[in-house]
Each structure stands twice: as structure tokens, then as C-alpha cells.
C-alpha positions as CSV (number, residue, x, y, z in Angstrom):
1,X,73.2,10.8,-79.3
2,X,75.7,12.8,-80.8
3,X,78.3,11.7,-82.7
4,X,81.9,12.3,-83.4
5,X,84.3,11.6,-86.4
6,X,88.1,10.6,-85.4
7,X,90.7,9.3,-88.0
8,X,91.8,6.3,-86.7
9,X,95.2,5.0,-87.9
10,X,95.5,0.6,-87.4
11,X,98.3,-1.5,-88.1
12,X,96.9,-3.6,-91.1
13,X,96.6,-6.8,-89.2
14,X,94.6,-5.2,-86.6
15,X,92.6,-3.8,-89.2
16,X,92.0,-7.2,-90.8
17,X,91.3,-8.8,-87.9
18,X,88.4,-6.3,-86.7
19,X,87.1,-6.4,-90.5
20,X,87.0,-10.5,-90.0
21,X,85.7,-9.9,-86.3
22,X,82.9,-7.0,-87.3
23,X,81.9,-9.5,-90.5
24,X,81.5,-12.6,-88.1
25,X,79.5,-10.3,-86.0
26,X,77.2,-8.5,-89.0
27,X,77.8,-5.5,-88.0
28,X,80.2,-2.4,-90.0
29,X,84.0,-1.9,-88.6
30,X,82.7,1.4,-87.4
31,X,80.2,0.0,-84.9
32,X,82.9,-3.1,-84.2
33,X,85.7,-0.6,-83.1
34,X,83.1,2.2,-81.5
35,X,81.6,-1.0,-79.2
36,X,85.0,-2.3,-78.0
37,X,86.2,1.4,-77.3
38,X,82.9,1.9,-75.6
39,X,83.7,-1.3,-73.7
40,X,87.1,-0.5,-72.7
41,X,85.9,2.7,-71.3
42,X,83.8,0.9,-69.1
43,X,86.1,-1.9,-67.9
44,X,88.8,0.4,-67.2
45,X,86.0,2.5,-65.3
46,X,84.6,-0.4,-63.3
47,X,88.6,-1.0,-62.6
48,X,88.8,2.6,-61.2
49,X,85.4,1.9,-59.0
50,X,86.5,-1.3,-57.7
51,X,89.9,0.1,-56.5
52,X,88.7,2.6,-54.8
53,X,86.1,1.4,-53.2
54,X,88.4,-1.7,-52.0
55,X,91.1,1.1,-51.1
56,X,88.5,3.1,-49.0
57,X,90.2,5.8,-46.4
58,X,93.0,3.7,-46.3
59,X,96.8,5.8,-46.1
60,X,99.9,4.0,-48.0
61,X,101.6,3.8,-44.5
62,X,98.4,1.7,-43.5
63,X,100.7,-1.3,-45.5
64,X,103.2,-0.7,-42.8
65,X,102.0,-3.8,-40.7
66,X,101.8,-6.1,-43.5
67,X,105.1,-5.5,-45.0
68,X,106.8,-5.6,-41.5
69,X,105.5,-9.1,-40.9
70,X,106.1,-10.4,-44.6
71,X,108.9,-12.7,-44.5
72,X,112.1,-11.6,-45.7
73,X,111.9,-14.0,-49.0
74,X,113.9,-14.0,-52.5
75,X,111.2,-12.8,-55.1
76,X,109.6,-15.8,-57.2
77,X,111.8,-15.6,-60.9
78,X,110.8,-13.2,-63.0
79,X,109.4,-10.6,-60.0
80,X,112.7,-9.5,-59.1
81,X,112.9,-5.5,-59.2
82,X,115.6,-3.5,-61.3
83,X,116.2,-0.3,-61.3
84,X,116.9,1.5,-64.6
């Protein structure tokens, strides 16, 4: 495996939560923050996977049918659009 160095830059309180976290753990802040970066890759990834698979060949105008025969609702507070 090779490795790489990056100067990371934390707010102090995230800082001294991963220190508490990484401690609680026994393992160094470096491994802490290289293992949740590694696993944040690989949720957003298995996001990505999932969505396309589920989306398949479909076409946005493939929605067409659904939204035509959703009933003509007010949105539930707080899921009302605004533009700007």
C-alpha cells in the first residue's frame, strides 16, 4: 500500500472529538480519520451503486405517469419549494 501525506486543517472541536474518539478506540488520530475517510468513500460509493442500479435504463420523462396521477396536494410544512 502506498501512502500519502495531506495537511488536514480541523475545527478544534472536531479535532478533540476524533482525539477522544481515536483514544476510546486505541488507535492514533491518523488511522481514526484515514478509517472514517476510507469509510465515507465507500458509503457514498455504495450510494452511487445502489442508485443506479435501482435507476436502471430508466429516462426522467419515465416519471411522467407518476406525477400525472399524484394528487394535486399542498406540500407537508417545511417541503414547500422557493425559488431564490
Amino acid at each position: 500500500m502506498t501512502k500519502s501525506s495531506y495537511p488536514l486543517k480541523l475545527p478544534h472541536s472536531v479535532k478533540a472529538a476524533a482525539e477522544r474518539l481515536a483514544k476510546a478506540d486505541g488507535v492514533s488520530l491518523n488511522q481514526f480519520i484515514a478509517t472514517a475517510v476510507a469509510e465515507k468513500i465507500g458509503t457514498l460509493n455504495t450510494v452511487d451503486a445502489f442508485l443506479e442500479q435501482q435507476a436502471g435504463k430508466s429516462l426522467p420523462g419515465d416519471m411522467m405517469q407518476f406525477l400525472t396521477n399524484a394528487p394535486d396536494v399542498d406540500p407537508v410544512a417545511g417541503d414547500e419549494f422557493h425559488d431564490g
